[in-house]
N, C-alpha and C positions, 0 to 999 in steps of 0.2 A: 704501758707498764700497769700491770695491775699487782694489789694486794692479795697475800697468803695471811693465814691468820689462826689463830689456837687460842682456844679458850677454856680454863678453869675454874674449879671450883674455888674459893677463895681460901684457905687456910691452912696453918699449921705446915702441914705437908707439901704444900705447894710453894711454898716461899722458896725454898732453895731451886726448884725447879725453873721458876720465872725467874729470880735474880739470873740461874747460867745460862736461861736464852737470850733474854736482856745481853749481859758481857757479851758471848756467841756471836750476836748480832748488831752488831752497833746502828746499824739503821731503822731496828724493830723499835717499836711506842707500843707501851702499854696502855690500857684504857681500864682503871681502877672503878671497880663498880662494889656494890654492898656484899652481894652475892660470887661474884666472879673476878675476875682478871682475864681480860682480851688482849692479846699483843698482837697487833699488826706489823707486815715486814714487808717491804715491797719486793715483786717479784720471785723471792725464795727465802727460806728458814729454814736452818740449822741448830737441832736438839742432839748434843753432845751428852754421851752418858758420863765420861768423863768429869766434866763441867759440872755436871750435877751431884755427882759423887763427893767432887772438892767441895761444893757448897753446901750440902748435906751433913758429910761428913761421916759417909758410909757406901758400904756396895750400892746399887740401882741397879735395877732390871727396867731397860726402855718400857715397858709394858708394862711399870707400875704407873704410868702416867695415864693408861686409860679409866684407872680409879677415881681420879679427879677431872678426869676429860668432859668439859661441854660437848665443845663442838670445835669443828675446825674446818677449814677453805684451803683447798689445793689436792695437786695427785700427791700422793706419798710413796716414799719411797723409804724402806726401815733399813736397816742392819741389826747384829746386836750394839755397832757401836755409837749410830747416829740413825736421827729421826729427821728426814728432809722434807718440807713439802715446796713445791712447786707449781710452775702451770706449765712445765714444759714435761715432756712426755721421752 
């Protein structure tokens, strides 16, 4: 088993993003840093646009999340409705 992982920017705009991956995935841990927020998930994560919407509290375009985007581990796989990463192929 190995970890996937996404990492942001820390702020404002990002909170509602990580709180619905947090729900989303109940086995992902976040790792609170000054500058960022890392959540690790073992094997797979799921970023629901959805989820983020409710949290927000407006529309979202999966692809606003590459504005805050570090970095991240795994293959991905998008839609408009969900953001998966993975190590399986």
């Amino acid at each position: 088993m190995s970890n996937v992982f996404i990492a942001f920017q820390k702020n404002e705009e990002t909170r509602g993003i990580i709180e619905a991956i947090l729900e989303d995935n109940p086995a992902a841990v976040a790792n609170e840093q000054p500058a960022m927020v890392k959540i690790d998930a073992p094997d797979s994560m799921t970023i629901r646009r959805a989820t983020i919407e409710e949290k927000m509290g407006r529309a979202f375009d999966l692809q606003e999340m590459q504005i805050h985007l570090i970095t991240l581990s795994g293959h991905i796989d998008e839609t408009d409705e969900e953001f998966h990463l993975s190590w399986k192929h």
